[in-house]
N, C-alpha and C positions, 0 to 999 in steps of 0.2 A: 627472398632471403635478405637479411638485416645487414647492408655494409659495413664493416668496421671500420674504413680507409676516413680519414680526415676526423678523428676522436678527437675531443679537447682533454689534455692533461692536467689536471690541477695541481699546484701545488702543492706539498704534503698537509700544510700547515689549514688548507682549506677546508670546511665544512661542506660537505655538497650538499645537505638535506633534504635527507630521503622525506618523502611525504607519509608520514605518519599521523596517525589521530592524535598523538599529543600534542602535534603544529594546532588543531583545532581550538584549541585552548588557551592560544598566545596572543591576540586579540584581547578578548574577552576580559584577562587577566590583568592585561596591559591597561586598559582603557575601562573597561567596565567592571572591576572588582566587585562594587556596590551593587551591581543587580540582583536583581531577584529572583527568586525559583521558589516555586510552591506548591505544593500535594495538597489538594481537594480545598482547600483555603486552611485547612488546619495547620501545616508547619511550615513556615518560611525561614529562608536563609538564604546566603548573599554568592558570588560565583567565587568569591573567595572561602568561602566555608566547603564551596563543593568542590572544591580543590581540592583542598584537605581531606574530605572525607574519599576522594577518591583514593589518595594515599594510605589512607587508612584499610581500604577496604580490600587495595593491593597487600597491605602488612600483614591482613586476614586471613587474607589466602594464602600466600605463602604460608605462616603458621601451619594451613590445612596441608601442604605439599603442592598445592598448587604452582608450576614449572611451568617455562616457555613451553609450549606445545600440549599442556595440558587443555582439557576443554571444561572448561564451566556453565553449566546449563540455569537458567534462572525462566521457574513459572511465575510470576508476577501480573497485576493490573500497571497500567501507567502511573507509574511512579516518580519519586526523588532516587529509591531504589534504581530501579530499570536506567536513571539516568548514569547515576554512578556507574551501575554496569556497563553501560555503553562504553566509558571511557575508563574504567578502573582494568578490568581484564584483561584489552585487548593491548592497553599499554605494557603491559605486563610480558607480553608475548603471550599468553594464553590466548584459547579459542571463547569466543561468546557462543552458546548455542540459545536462540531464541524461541523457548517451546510454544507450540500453538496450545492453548490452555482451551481453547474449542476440539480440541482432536478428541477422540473416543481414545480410552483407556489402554485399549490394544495398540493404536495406532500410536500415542506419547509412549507406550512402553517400545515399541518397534524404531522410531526416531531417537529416543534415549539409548538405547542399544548401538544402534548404527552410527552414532555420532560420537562414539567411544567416552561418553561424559565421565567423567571422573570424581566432581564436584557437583550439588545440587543446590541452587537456591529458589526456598518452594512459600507460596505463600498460604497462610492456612488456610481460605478458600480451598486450594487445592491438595491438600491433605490427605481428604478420602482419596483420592485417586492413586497418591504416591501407596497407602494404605493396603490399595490392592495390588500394587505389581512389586514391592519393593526388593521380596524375596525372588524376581527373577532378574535385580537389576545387581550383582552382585559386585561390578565392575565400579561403580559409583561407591568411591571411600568414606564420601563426608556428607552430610543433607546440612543446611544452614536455614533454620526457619524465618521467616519472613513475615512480622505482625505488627498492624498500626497501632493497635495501643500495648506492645511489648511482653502480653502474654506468649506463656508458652505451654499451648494443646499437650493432654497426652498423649504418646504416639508409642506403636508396639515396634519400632524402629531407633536406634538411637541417633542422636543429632548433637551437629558439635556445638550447638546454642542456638541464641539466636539474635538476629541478624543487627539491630540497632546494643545492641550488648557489648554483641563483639565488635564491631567498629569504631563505637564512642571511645573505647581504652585502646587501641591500637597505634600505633606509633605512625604519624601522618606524614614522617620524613624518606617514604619509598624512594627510594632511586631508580626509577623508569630507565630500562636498557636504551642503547638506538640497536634499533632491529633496522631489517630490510625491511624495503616497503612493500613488497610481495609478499610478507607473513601474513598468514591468516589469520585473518581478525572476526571474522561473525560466521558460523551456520545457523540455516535454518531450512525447515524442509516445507516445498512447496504442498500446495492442497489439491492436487489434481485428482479430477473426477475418477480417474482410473489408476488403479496397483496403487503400488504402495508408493509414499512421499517419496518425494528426491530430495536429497541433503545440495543446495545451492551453499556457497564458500565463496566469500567477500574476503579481497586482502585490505591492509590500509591503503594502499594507493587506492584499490577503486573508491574505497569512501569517500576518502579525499576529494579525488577528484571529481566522485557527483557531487559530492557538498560545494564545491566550486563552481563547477557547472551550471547544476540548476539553481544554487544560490543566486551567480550573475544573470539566469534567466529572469528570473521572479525579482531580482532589484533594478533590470534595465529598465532605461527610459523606456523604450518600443513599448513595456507592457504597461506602463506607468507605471516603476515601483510598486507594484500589489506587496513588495516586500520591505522595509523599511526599518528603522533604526528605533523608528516611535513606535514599532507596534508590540504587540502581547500578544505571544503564543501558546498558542492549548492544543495539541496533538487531540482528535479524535481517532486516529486510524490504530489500531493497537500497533505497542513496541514490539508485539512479537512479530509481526509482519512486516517483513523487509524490511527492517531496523525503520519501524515508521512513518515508513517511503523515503527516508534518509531526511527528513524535513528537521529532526530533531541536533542531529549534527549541525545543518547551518543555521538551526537559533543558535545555538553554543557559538560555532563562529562568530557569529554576529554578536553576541552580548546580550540577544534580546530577555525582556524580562521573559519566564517560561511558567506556564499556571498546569500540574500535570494534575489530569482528573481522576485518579485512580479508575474502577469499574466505571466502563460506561452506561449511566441511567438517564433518563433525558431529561428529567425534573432538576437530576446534580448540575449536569451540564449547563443546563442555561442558566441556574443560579452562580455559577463560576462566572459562564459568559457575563452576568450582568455585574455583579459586586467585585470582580477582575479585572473587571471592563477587557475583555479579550476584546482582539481585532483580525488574527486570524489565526484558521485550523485545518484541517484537512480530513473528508471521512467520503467512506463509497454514497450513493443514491438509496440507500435503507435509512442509515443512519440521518442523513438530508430530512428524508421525509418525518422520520421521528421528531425531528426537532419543530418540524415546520408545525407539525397536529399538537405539540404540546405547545408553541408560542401562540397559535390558536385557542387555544385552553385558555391560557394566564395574561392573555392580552401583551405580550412581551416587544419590547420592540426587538427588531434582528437587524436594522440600518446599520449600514459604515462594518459588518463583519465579512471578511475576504477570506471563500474555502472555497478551494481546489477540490474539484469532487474526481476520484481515481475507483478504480477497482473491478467496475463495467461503467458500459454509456450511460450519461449523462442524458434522460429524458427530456424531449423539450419542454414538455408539461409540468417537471418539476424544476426544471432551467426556470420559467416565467412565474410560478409560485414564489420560488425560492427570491427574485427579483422582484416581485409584490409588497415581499417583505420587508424592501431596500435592502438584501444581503446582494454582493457583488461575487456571487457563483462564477465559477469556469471551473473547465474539463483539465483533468492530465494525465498521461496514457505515461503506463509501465507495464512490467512485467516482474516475476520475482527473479525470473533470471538477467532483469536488467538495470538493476540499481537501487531503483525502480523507475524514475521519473527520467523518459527518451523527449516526453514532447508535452508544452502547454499550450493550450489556449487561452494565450494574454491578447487578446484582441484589445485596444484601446476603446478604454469605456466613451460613451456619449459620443461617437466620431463615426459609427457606422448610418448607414442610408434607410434602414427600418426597422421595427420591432424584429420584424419575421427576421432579416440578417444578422440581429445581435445575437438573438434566440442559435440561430445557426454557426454560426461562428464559436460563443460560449462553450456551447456543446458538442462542438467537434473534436477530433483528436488535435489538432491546434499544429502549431508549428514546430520542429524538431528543438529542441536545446542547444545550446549551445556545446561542440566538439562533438555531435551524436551525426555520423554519416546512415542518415537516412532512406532507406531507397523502396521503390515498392515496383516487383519485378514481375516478371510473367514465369512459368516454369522452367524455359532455359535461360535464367539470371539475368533476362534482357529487361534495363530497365522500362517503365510502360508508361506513354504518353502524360505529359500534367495537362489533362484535358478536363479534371473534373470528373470523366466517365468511367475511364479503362481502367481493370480494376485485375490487382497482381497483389503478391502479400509482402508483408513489411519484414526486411532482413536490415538489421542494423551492424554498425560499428561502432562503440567509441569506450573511452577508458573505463570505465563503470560498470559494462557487461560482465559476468562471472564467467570464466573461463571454462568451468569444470560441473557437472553433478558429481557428487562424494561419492567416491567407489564403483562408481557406472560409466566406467568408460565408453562404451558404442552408445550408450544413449545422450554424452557430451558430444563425441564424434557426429551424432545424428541431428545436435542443435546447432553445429557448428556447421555444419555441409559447407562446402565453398568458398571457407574464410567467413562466413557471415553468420550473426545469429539469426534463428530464423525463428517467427513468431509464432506463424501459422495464424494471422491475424492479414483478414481481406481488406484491403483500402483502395483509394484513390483520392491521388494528389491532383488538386488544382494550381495552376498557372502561376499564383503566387508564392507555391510552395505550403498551402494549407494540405493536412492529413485531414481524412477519415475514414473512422475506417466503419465496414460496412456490415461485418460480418465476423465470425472467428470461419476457419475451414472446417470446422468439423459441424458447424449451426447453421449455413449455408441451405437455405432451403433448394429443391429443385423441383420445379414442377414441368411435367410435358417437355422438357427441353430447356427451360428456361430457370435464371435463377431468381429468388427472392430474397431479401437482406432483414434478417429476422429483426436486427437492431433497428432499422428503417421503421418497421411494421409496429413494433413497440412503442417508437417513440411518437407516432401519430396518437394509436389509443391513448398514451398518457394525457395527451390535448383535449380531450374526451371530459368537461366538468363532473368531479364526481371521481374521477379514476385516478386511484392511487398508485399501482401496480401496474406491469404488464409484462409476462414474457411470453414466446412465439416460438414454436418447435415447427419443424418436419415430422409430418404423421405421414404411414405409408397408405397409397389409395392406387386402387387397383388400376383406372382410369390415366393418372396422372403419373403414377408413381410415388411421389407425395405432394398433401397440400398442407398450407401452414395452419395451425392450430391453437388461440389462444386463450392462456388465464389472466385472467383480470380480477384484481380485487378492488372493490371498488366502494360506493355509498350503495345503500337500499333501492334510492329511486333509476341508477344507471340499468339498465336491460342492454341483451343483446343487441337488439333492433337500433339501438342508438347509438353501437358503436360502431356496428355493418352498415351502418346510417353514414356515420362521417368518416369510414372511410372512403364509400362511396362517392362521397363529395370530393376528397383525393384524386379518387381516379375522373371524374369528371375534368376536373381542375388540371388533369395529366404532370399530376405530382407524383403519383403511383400507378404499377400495371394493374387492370382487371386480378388478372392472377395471382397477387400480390394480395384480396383481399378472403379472409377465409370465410367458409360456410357458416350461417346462421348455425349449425348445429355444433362448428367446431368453434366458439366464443363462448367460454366456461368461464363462470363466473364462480370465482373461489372465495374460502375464507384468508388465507395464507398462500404463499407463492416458496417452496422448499427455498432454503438459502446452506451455502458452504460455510465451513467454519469460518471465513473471514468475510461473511456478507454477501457475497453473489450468489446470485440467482443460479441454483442447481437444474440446470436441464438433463442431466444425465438422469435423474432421481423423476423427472417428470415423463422423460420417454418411457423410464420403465415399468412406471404406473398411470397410464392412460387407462381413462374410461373405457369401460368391457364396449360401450358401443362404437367405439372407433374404428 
């Protein structure tokens, strides 16, 4: 329980300021007025203009009835848009909801419902979609169209304009309340393989304080500033997930110039990257690879760009591609109920003892962040050996964690167990305090008694010349109970035999167990590997359609 005995009283006349998203923006204002911000290279303006337009966008809203505790929902690509959102709404005291624009129609109509949205801002892209459910969404007052070159579609719905329309004429002189810093300021609802989404609720303080956090993370010495004052930022992760790993907040704090790429296509992308001159971004191991086969194509150089690869692990195989390339790749491990960003691997470049330990390191879940009480426990919360070995799942603490799923209480009670969020994510801490983690609990192979670390098993086949892909399930064998199973998408000339080949060398090498490698008949070589709406690799979707011969 929370002592109250030795409070400090402030004097009336004090400010104590609360941590709010509009503190994010007093830097920036201060200091860097003159920067830059840009959508696809076509419109640029300065962080003084996006001031402004965020007061405008608040003067918008309100016009619409938009109210503290209202929620505003916005489908968009990465935006100027999306940015304003970030900061125009939540200042406002409204709610941001961040729609996943990948969800199936049922599933945004079921998210849009459950988040009580009141407000819509939709971009035409996504038009058909609203097209189909609008007459079940009858709670939402107002739709706001959303179009880069300022058309407006017809639509059997009406709309209260649209979006650059109504901004440009609106009054930019808002008067941003002071809220508490526990108002909620963003939903979004996670993508989990099973039932329906869960609405996750960010207040300002948590943003704040990941944007603190892992901003100090990513500017310490220890990692060498991978984060920096000179650099240019381009968001690859979409805004609609986890407010963009919260990466997009501490460019704004920081001032940095910001290049946003609208739709991600990987031809746009690296034309940004190159006439941008971007320096870093951030995207899952899908997205990595795409870029790395088209910079292969166009002869591109990729030197001197720093991204945080998040979402699932970090293969070793495209960890040393991606470093081929002279990109300076590393891991960062979140979750949607946890900011996102608990832990980086900022390993210091050029300082470790071999290829193999930079490889390894890079691609680890990395070191905790900074204020993130980290722990990895055994079943009775005991915390387990930093051996490197013993291996218990990751329950955190620190300001950034969501408190709550929206309207599901025993299933926040059941995240929180013990004071602790709990991952359901298998690791083991070494000696220095490095994570990795090895497994989720639910992908955890078992065979004969023993277990196997599906992520492990993955990240050798990607070492495999030729293998682009890999994931590794639990298939059930009568024998065993289960043995591991996997797909690989790969080049023409890769076979099985070549990658039952160098795992074997693995186990030789006593890198990996026997049992740890699967049967010549269980390495499928696929054309595609199912992905979830935000990029990882769907194992649910793979157990349930296994080959008849299995």
């Amino acid at each position: 329980m929370t002592s109250n005995a030795n409070l400090l009283t402030p004097t009336p006349s004090a400010y104590t300021y609360p941590l709010l998203i509009k503190q994010l923006l007093i830097n920036a204002m201060s200091l860097h007025a003159d920067q830059e911000i840009s959508y696809r290279g076509q419109m640029h303006y300065t962080y003084r203009d996006f001031r402004q337009r965020i007061g405008q966008l608040a003067s918008t809203l309100t016009a619409l009835d938009v109210r503290q505790g209202s929620t505003v929902a916005v489908m968009d690509w990465d935006s100027h848009r999306y940015l304003e959102s970030y900061f125009g709404i939540p200042m406002m005291g409204a709610t941001l909801f961040t729609v996943n624009v990948r969800l199936s129609p049922a599933q945004i109509l079921y998210t849009l419902k459950d988040a009580d949205t009141d407000v819509l801002l939709v971009h035409t892209d996504f038009l058909p979609v609203i097209e189909e459910i609008r007459a079940q969404l009858p709670q939402i007052r107002h739709i706001v169209v959303l179009s880069d070159d300022g058309a407006m579609p017809q639509t059997s719905f009406a709309v209260a304009g649209e979006y650059e329309a109504l901004v440009s004429k609106a009054d930019a002189g808002y008067d941003f309340p002071e809220l508490h810093e526990d108002t909620k300021a963003v939903t979004f609802y996670t993508t989990g393989t099973t039932g329906d989404p869960k609405g996750v609720c960010y207040s300002h303080r948590h943003i704040v304080m990941h944007a603190m956090a892992t901003g100090m993370s990513l500017c310490s010495p220890m990692g060498e500033q991978r984060l920096h004052r000179g650099d240019v930022y381009m968001p690859i992760t979409p805004m609609f997930h986890v407010m963009g790993w919260g990466i997009p907040y501490i460019a704004v704090m920081l001032g940095l110039r910001t290049v946003l790429p609208g739709r991600y296509l990987p031809d746009v992308l690296l034309k940004l990257r190159e006439t941008e001159k971007v320096t870093f971004s951030h995207c899952v191991p899908t997205i990595l690879q795409m870029l790395l086969m088209g910079a292969d194509k166009t002869g591109q150089d990729l030197s001197g760009w720093k991204v945080i690869i998040g979402g699932s692990a970090l293969p070793a195989g495209l960890c040393e591609a991606a470093l081929a390339k002279g990109m300076d790749v590393f891991a960062g491990y979140g979750m949607s109920e946890t900011g996102p960003v608990v832990s980086l691997a900022l390993a210091p470049t050029g300082k470790v003892q071999s290829k193999a330990e930079d490889l390894r390191l890079r691609s680890s879940t990395g070191m905790p962040s900074l204020m993130v009480d980290f722990r990895v426990v055994d079943e009775d919360m005991n915390d387990v050996p930093r051996d490197g070995i013993s291996r218990g799942e990751i329950v955190l603490r620190s300001p950034s964690l969501t408190p709550i799923y929206f309207k599901k209480p025993e299933a926040s009670e059941e995240l929180w167990r013990g004071g602790y969020l709990h991952t359901q994510d298998i690791a083991v801490m070494h000696p220095d305090g490095m994570v990795q983690i090895v497994d989720r609990l639910k992908d955890v192979i078992k065979t004969g008694g023993e277990w196997v670390s599906s992520i492990e098993v993955e990240g050798l086949i990607t070492q495999v010349p030729g293998v682009q892909e890999a994931a590794v399930i639990g298939v059930p064998d009568a024998k065993w109970g289960e043995r591991p199973m996997a797909f690989v998408v790969a080049s023409a000339d890769v076979q099985p035999e070549t990658i039952r080949a160098h795992l074997q060398a693995h186990v030789q090498a006593k890198r990996i167990s026997a049992y740890a490698v699967p049967e010549l008949e269980r390495i499928c070589l696929v054309a595609e590997i199912p992905k979830t709406s935000v990029g990882k690799i769907n194992k649910k979707l793979l157990r349930e359609n296994l080959p008849a011969a299995v």
